[in-house]
BALOBA-1460 file (C-alpha; in Angstrom, 3 decimals):
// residues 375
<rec num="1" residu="x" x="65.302" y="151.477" z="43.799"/>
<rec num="2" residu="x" x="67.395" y="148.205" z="43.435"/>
<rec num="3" residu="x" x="65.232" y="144.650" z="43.443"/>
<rec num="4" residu="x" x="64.887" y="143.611" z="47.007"/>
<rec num="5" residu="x" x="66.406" y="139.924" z="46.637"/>
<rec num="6" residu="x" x="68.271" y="137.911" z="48.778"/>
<rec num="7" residu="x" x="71.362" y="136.186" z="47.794"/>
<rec num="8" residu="x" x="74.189" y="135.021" z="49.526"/>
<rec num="9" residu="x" x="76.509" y="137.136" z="47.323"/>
<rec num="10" residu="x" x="73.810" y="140.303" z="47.959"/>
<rec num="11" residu="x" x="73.478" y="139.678" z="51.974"/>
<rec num="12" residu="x" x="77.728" y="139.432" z="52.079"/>
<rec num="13" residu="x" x="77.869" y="142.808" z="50.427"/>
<rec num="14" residu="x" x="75.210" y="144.574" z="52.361"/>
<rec num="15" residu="x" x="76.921" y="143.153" z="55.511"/>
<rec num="16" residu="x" x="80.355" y="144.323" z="54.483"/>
<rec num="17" residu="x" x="79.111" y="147.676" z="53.571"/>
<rec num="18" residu="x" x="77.489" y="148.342" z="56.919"/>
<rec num="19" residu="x" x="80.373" y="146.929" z="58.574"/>
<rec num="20" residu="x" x="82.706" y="148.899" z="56.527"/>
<rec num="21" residu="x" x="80.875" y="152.224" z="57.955"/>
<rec num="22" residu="x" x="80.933" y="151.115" z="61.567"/>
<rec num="23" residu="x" x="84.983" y="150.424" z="60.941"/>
<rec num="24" residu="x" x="86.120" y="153.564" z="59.200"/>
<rec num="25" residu="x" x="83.442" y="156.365" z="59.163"/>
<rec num="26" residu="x" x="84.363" y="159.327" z="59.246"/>
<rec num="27" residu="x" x="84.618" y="158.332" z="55.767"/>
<rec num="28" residu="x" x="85.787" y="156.291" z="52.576"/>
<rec num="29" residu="x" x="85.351" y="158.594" z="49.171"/>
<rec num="30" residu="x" x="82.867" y="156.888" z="46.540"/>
<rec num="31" residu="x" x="84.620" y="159.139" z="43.676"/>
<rec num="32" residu="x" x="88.482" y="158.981" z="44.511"/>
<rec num="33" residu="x" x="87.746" y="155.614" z="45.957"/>
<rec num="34" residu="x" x="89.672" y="155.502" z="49.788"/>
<rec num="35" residu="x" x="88.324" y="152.148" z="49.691"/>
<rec num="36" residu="x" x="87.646" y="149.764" z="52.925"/>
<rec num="37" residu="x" x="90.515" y="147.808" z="53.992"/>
<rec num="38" residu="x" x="90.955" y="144.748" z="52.556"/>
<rec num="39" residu="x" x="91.747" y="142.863" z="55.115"/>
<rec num="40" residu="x" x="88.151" y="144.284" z="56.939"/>
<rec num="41" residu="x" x="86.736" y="142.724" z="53.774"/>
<rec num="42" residu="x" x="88.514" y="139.543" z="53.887"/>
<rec num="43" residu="x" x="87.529" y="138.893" z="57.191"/>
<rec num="44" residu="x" x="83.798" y="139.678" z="57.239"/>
<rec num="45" residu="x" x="83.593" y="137.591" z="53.718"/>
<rec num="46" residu="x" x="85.243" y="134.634" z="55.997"/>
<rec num="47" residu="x" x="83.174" y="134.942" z="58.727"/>
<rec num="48" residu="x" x="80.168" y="134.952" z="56.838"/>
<rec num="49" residu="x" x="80.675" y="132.245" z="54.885"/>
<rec num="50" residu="x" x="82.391" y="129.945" z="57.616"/>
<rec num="51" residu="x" x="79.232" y="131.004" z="59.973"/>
<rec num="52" residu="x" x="76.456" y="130.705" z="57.524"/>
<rec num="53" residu="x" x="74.692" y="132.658" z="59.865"/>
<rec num="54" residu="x" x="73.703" y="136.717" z="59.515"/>
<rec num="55" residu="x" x="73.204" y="137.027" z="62.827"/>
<rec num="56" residu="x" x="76.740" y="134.985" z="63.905"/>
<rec num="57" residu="x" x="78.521" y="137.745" z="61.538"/>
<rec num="58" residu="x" x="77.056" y="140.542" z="63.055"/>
<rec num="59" residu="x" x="77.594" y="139.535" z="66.947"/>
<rec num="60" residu="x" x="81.480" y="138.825" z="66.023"/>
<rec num="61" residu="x" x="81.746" y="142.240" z="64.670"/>
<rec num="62" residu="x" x="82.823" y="145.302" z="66.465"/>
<rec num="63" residu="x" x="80.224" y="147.781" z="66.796"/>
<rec num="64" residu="x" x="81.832" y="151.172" z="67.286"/>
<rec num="65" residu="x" x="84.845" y="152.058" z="66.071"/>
<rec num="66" residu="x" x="83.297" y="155.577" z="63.893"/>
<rec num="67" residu="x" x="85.814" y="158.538" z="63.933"/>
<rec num="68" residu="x" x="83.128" y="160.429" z="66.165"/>
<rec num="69" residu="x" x="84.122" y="157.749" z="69.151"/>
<rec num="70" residu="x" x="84.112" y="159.109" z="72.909"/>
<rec num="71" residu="x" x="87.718" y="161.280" z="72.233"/>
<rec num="72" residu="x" x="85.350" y="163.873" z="69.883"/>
<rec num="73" residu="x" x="82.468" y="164.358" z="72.474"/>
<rec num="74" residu="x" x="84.576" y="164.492" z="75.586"/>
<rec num="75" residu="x" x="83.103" y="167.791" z="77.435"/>
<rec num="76" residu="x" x="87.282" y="167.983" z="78.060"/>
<rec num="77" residu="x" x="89.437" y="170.850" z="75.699"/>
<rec num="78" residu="x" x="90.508" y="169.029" z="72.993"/>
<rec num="79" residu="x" x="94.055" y="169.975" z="73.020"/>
<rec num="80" residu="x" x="95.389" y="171.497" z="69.980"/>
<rec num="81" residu="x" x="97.820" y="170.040" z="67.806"/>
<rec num="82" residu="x" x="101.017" y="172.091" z="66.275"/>
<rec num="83" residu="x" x="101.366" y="169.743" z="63.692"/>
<rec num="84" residu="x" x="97.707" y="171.139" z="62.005"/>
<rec num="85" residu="x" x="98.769" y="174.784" z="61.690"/>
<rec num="86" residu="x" x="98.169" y="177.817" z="63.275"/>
<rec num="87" residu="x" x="95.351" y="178.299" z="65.631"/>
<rec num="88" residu="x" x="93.206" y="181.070" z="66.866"/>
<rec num="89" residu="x" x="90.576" y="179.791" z="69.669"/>
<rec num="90" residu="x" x="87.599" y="181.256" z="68.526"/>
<rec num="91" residu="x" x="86.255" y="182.204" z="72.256"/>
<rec num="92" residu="x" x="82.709" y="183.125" z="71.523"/>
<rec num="93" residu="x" x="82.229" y="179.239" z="70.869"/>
<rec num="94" residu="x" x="85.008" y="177.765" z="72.227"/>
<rec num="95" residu="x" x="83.201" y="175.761" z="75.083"/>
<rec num="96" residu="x" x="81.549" y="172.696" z="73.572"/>
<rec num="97" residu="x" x="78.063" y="172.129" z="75.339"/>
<rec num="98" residu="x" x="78.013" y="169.046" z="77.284"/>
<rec num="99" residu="x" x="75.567" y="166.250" z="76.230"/>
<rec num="100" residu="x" x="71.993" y="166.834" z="76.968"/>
<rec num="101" residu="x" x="72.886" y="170.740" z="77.169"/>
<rec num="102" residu="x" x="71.052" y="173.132" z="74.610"/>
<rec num="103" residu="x" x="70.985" y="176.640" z="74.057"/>
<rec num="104" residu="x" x="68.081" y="179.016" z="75.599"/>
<rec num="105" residu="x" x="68.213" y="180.469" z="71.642"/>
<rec num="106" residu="x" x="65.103" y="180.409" z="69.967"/>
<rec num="107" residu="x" x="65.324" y="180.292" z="66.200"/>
<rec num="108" residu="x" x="61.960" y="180.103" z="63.334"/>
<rec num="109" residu="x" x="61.298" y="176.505" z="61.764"/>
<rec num="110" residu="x" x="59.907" y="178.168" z="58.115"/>
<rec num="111" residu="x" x="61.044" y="180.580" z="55.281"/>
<rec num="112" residu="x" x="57.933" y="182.647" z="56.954"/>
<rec num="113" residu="x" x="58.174" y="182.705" z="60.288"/>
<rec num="114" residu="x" x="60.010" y="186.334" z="62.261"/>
<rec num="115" residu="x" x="62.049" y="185.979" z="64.473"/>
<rec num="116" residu="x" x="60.699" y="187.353" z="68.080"/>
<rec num="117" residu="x" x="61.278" y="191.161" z="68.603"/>
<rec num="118" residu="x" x="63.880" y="190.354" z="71.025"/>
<rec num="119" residu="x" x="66.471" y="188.743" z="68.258"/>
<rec num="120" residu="x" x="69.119" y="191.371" z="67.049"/>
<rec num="121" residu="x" x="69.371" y="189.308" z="63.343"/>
<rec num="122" residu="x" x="66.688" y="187.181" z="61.023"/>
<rec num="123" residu="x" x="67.226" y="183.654" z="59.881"/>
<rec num="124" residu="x" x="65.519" y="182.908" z="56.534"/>
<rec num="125" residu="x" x="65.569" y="179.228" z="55.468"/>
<rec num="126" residu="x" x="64.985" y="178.959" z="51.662"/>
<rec num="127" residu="x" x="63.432" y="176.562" z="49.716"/>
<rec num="128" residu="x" x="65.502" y="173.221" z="48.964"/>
<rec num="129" residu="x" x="65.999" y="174.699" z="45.174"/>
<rec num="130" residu="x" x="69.068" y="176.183" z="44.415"/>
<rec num="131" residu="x" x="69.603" y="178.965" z="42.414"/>
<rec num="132" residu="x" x="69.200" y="177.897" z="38.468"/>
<rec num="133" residu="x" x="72.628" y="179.682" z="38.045"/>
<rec num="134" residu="x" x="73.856" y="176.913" z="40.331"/>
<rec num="135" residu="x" x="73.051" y="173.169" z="39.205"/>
<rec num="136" residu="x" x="72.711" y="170.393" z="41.191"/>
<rec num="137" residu="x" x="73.540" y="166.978" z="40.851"/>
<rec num="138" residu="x" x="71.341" y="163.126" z="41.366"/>
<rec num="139" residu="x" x="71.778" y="163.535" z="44.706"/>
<rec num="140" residu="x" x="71.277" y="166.941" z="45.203"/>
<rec num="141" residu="x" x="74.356" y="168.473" z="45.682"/>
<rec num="142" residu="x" x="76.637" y="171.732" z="43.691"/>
<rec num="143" residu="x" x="79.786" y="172.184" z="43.349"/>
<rec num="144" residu="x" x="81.539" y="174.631" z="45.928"/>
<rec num="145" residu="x" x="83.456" y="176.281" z="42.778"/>
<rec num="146" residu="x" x="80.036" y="176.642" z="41.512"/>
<rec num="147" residu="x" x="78.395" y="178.453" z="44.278"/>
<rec num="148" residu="x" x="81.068" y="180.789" z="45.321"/>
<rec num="149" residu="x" x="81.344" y="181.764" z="41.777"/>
<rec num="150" residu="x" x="77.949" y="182.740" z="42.018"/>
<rec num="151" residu="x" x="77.774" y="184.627" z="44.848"/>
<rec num="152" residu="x" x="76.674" y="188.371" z="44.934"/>
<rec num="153" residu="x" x="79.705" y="190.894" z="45.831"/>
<rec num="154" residu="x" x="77.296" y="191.743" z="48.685"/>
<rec num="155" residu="x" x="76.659" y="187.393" z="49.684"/>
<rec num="156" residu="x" x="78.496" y="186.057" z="52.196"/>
<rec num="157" residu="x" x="79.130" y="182.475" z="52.702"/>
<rec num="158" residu="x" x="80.348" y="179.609" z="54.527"/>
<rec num="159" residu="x" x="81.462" y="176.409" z="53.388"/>
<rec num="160" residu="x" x="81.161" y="174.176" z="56.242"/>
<rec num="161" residu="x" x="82.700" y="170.477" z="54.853"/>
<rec num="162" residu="x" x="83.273" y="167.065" z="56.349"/>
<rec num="163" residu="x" x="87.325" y="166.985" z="56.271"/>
<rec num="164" residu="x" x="89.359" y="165.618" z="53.308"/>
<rec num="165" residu="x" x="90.406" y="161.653" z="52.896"/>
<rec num="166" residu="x" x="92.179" y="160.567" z="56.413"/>
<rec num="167" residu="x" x="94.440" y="157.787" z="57.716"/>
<rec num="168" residu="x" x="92.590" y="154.556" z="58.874"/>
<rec num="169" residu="x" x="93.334" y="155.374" z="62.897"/>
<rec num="170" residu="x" x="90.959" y="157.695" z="64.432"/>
<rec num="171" residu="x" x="91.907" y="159.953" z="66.740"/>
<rec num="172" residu="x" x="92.685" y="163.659" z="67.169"/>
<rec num="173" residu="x" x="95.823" y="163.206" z="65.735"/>
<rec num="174" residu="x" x="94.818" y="161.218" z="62.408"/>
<rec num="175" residu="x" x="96.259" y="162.641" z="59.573"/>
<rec num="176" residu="x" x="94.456" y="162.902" z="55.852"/>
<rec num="177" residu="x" x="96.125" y="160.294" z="53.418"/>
<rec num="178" residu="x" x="98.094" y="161.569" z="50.258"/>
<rec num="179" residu="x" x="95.172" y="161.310" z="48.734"/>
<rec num="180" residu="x" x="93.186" y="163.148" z="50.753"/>
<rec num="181" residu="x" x="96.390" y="165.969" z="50.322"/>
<rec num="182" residu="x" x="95.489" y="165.877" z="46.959"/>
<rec num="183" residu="x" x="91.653" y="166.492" z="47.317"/>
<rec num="184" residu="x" x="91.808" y="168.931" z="49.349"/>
<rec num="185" residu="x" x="94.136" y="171.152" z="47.220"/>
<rec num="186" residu="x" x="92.251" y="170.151" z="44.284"/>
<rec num="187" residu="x" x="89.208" y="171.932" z="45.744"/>
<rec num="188" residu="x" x="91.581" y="174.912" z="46.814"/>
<rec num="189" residu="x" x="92.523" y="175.017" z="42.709"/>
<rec num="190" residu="x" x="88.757" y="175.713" z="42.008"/>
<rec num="191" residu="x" x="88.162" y="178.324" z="44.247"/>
<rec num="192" residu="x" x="91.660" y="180.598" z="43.237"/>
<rec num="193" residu="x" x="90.709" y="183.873" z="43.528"/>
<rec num="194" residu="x" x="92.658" y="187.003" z="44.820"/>
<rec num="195" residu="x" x="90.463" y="187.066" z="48.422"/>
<rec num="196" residu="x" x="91.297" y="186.050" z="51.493"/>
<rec num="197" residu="x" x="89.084" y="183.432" z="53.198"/>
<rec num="198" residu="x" x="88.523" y="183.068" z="57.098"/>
<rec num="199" residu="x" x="89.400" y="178.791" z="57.845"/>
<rec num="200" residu="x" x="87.383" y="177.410" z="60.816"/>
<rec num="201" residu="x" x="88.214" y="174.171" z="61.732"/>
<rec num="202" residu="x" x="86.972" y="171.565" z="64.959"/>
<rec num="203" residu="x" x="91.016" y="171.873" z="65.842"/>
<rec num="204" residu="x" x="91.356" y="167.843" z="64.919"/>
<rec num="205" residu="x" x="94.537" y="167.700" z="62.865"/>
<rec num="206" residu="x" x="93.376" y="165.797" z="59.749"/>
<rec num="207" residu="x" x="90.631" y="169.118" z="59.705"/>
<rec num="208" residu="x" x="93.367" y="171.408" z="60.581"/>
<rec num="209" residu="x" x="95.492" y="169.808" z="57.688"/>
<rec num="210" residu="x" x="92.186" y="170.084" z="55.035"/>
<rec num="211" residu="x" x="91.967" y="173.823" z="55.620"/>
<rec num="212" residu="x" x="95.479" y="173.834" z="55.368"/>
<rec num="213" residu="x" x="95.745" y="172.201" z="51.990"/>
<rec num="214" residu="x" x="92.594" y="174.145" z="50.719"/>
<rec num="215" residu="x" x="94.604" y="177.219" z="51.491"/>
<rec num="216" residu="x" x="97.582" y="175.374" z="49.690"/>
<rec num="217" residu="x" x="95.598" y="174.932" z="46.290"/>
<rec num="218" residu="x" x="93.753" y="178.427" z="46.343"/>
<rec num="219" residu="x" x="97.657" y="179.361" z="45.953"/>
<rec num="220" residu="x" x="97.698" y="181.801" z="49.460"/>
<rec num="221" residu="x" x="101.173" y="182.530" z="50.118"/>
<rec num="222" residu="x" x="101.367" y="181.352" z="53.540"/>
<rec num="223" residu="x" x="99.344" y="178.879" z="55.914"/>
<rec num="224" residu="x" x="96.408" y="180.680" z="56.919"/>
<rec num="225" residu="x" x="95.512" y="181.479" z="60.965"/>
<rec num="226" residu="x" x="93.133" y="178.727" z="61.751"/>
<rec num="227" residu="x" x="90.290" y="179.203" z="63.830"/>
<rec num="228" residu="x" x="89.556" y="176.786" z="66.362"/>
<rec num="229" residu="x" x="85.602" y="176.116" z="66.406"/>
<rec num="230" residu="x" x="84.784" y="173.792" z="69.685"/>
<rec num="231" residu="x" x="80.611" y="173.683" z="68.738"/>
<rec num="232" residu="x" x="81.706" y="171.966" z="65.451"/>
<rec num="233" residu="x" x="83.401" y="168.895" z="67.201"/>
<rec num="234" residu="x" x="80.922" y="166.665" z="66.663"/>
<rec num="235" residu="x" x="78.097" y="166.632" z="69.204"/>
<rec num="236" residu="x" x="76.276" y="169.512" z="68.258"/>
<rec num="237" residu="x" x="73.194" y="167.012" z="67.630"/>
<rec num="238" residu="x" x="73.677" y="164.470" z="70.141"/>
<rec num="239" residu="x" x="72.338" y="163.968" z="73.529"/>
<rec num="240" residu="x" x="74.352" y="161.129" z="74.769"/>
<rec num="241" residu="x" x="77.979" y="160.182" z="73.660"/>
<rec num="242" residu="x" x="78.977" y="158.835" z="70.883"/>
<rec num="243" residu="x" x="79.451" y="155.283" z="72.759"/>
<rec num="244" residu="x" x="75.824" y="155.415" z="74.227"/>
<rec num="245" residu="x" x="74.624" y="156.152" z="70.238"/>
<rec num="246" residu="x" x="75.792" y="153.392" z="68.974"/>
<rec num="247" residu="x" x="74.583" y="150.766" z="71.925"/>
<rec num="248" residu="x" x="71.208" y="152.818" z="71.240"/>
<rec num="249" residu="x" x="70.648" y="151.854" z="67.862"/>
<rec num="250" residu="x" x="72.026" y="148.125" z="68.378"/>
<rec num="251" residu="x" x="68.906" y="148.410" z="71.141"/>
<rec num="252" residu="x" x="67.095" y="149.117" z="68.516"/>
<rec num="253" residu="x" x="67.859" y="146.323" z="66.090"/>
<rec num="254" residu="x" x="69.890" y="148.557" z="63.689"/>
<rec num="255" residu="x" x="72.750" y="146.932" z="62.098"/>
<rec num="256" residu="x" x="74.434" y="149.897" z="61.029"/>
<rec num="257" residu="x" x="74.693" y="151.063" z="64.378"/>
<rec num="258" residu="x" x="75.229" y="155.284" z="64.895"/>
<rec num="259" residu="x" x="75.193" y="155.760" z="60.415"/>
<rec num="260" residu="x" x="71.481" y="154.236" z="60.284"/>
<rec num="261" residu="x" x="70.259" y="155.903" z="63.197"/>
<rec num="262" residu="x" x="71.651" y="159.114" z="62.559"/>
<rec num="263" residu="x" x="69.730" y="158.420" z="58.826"/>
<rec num="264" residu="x" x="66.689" y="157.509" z="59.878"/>
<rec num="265" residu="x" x="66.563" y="160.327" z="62.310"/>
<rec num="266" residu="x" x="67.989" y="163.095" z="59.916"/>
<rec num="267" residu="x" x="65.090" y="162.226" z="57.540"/>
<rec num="268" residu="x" x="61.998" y="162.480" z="60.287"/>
<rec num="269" residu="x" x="62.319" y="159.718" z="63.091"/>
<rec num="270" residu="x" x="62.393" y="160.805" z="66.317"/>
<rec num="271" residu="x" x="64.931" y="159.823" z="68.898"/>
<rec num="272" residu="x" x="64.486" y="162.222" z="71.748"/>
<rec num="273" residu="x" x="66.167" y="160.599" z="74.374"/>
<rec num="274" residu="x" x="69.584" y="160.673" z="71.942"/>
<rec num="275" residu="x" x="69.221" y="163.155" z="69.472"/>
<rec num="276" residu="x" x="67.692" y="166.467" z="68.903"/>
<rec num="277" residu="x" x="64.824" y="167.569" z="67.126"/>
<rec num="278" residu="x" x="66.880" y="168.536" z="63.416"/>
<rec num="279" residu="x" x="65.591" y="171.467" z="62.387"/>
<rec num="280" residu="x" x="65.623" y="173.470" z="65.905"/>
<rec num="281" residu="x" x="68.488" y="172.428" z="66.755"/>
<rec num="282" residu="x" x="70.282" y="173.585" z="63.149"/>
<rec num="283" residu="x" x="68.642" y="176.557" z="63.725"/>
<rec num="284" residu="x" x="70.054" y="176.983" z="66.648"/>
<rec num="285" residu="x" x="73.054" y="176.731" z="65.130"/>
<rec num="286" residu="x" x="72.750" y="179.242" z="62.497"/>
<rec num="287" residu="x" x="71.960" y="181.875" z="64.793"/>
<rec num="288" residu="x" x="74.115" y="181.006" z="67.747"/>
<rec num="289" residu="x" x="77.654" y="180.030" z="65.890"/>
<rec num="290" residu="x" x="77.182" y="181.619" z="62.317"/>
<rec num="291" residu="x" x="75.641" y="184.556" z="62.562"/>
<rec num="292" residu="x" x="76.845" y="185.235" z="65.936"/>
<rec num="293" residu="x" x="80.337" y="184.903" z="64.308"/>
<rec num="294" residu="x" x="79.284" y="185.823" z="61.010"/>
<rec num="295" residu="x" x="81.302" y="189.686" z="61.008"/>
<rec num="296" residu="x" x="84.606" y="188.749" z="62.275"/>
<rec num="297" residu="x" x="84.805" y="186.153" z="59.412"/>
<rec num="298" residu="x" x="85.788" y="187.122" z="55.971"/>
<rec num="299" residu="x" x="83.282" y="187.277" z="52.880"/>
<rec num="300" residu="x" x="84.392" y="183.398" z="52.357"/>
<rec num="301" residu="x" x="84.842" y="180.977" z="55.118"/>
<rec num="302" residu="x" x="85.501" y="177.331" z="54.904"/>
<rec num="303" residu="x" x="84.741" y="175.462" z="57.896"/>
<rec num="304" residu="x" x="85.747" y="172.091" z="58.131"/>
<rec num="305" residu="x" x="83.914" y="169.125" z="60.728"/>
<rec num="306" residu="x" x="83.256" y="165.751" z="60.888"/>
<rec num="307" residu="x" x="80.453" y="163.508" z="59.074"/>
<rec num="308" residu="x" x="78.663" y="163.449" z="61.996"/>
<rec num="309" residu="x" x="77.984" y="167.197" z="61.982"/>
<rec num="310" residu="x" x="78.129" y="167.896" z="58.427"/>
<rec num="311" residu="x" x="75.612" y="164.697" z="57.434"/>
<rec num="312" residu="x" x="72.721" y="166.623" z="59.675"/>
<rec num="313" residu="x" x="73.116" y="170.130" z="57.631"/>
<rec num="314" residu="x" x="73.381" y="168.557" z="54.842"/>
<rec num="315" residu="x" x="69.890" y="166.823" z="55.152"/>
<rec num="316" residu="x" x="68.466" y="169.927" z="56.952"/>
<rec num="317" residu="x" x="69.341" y="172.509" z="54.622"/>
<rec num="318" residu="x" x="68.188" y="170.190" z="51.350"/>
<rec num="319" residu="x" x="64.563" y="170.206" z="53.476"/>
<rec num="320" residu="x" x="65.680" y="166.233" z="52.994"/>
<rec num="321" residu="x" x="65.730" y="166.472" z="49.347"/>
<rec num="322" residu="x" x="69.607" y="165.392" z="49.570"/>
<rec num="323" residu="x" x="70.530" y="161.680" z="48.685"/>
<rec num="324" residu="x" x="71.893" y="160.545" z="52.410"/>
<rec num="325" residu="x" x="69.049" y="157.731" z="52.982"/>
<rec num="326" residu="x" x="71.871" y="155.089" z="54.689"/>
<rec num="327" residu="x" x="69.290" y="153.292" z="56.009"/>
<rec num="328" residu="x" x="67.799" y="152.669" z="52.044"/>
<rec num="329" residu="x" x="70.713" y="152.609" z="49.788"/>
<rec num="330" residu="x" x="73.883" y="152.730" z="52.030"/>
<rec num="331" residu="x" x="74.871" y="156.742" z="50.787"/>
<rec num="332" residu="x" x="76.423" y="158.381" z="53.961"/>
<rec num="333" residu="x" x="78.039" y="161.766" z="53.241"/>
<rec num="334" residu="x" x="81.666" y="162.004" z="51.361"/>
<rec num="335" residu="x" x="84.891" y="163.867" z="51.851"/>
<rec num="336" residu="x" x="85.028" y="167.054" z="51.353"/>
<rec num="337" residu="x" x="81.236" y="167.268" z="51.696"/>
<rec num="338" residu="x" x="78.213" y="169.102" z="53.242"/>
<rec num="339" residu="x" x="76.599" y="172.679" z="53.031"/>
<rec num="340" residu="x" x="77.136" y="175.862" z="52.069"/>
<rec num="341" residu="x" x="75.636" y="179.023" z="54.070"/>
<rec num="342" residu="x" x="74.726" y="181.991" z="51.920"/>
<rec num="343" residu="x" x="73.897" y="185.307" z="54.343"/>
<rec num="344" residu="x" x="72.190" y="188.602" z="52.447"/>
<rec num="345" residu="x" x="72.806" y="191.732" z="53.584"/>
<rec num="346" residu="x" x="69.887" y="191.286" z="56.123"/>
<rec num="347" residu="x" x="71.305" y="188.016" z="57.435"/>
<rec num="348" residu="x" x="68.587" y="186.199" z="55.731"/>
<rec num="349" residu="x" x="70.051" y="182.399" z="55.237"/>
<rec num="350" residu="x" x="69.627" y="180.638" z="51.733"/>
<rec num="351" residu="x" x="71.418" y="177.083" z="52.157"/>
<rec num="352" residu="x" x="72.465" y="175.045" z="49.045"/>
<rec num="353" residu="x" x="74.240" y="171.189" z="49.629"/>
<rec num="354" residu="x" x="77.740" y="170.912" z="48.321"/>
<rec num="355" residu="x" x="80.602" y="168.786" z="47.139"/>
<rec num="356" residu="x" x="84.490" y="169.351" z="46.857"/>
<rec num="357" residu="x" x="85.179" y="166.063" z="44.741"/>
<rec num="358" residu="x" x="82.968" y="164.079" z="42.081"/>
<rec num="359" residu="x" x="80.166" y="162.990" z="44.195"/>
<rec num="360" residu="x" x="78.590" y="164.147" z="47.508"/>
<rec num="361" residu="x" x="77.958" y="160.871" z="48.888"/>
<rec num="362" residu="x" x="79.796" y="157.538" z="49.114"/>
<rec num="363" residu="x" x="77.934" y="154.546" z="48.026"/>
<rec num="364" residu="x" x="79.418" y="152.038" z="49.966"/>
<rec num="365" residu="x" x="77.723" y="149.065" z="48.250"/>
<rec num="366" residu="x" x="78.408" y="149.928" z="44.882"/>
<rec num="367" residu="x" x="81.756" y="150.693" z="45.783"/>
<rec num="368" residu="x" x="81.964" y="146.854" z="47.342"/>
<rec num="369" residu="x" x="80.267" y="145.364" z="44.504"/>
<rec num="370" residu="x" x="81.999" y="147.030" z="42.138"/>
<rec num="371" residu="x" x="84.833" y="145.415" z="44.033"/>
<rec num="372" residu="x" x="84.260" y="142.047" z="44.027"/>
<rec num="373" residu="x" x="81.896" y="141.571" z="40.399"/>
<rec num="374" residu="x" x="78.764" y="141.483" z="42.474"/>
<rec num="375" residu="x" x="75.810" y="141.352" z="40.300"/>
């Protein structure tokens, strides 16, 4: 852990790293470095310093501007863009719960524990090791090229990812940066193969354009048919909007508004009248939407979602051993990001955290310091 000290230089770069998440999460890449805006940076640094004051700095700040905003938990259709690709509604899923609905599934918490008699398939949740064919990294994550290589012919899998770099605007129409082009079809390069992959997107263009590109650098021929996946939107975990998130946390005296109290609830604190319980509710999940959907897909799928979704798995199927503490060290998850689903031939779920680029996480106050010579 870094010395707890406080320094003007140290309390301007913790502020502008919270400040960067609340601005442009959905999220800025610690590895290929889609850095926050510099005039976000420039400001804040001004404000703090004209102010003197922590708490002036944080009340002139805008609170919610995260790429999971209102327009990605609306219980409205998100329309579908043509500019993303081609698109196949996937209708087993294709109406997003509204918030504060939940599924009548029930789904086992352990690695032990059957599934009742009712249940047509079994969910196994393995241990937060992965396979010693299959190394992980600091902060507990593999590389996707490393896991699907070392899948069994009779494995299946799904990748499902946070989206590649995107444009600074968030809505459904954001696009991924050149950048983010690139990343995307660098993470296609690793996984060339002759087989065909199923793509499952949230319909959002910049996710639409990351399966796209993936497809692109595998070398496929042709775009691939998208499938549109509603549950994966974004508020698969929440209660309450997005909006109502964000004024909960500030309730709470969070700074880092939805990021840290997302954190602090993915690793164990309880928010019940916002979020659900974790692991339940990713259970729920895995036997509602994957394995539910699990034989119309190919062997490989790559399903691509927002932070907000992917952060959750991420923590869940790492049984929290992943490095996504926010609320300690400022890591929130990166591009190209999140968890990969391994099914057996009995349906029994192994779940190992990966990464498409150099690191799983961004650190956004090294990447500030590092910035501006911070010491």
């Amino acid at each position: 852990m870094r010395a707890h000290f406080i320094t003007t230089s140290f309390i301007e770069a913790v502020c502008i790293a919270v400040f960067t998440v609340l601005v442009a999460c959905d999220d800025p890449d610690s590895s290929t470095g889609p850095q926050p805006e510099a005039s976000i940076i420039e400001s804040c640094s001004s404000d703090l310093k004209s102010s003197g004051s922590l708490d002036a700095f944080w009340e002139s700040s805008a609170q919610d501007s995260t790429e999971w905003s209102s327009v990605a938990l609306s219980s409205e259709p998100i329309p579908v863009s043509s500019s993303g690709g081609h698109h196949l509604l996937e209708t087993s899923s294709s109406v997003r719960p509204h918030a504060g609905s939940s599924s009548s599934t029930e789904s086992p918490l352990s690695s032990t524990t059957a599934l009742p008699a009712s249940s047509a398939t079994n969910i196994t949740s393995s241990a937060a090791v992965a396979p010693a064919e299959v190394p992980l990294d600091q902060d507990g994550f593999a590389t996707v090229a490393d896991v699907y290589k070392s899948l069994a012919p009779t494995e299946k899998a799904i990748f499902i990812i946070r989206h590649s770099e995107r444009e600074d605007a968030v809505t459904i129409e954001t696009e991924l940066t050149a950048n983010g082009v690139k990343m995307a079809q660098d993470l296609g390069k690793s996984l060339k193969s002759d087989e065909e992959f199923s793509y499952i997107t949230s319909g959002f263009v910049r996710t639409n354009e990351t399966a796209n590109n993936i497809s692109k650098g595998r070398g496929e021929a042709s775009l691939p048919k998208l499938i549109t996946n509603y549950d994966i939107t974004g508020n698969w975990f929440l209660k309450i909007s997005a909006d109502e998130l964000a004024q909960y946390g500030t309730n709470l005296g969070m700074r880092g508004g939805s990021v840290e109290l997302m954190s602090h609830w993915a690793y164990g604190e309880p928010y019940p009248d916002a979020l659900y319980e974790l692991e339940p509710r990713a259970q729920e999940f895995m036997q509602s939407v994957i394995l539910k959907n699990l034989p119309k897909w190919k062997r490989v799928s790559i399903m691509v979602s927002h932070d907000i979704f992917v952060m959750p798995l991420a923590v869940f199927g790492s049984k929290k051993k992943v490095a996504l503490k926010y609320y300690e060290d400022y890591h929130w998850i990166n591009y190209i990001a999140g968890l990969a689903i391994i099914a057996d031939e009995q349906n029994n779920l192994r779940y190992i955290p990966v990464k498409g680029a150099e690191s799983g996480v961004i650190d956004y106050l090294a990447i500030y310091m590092a910035e501006h010579k911070v010491k």
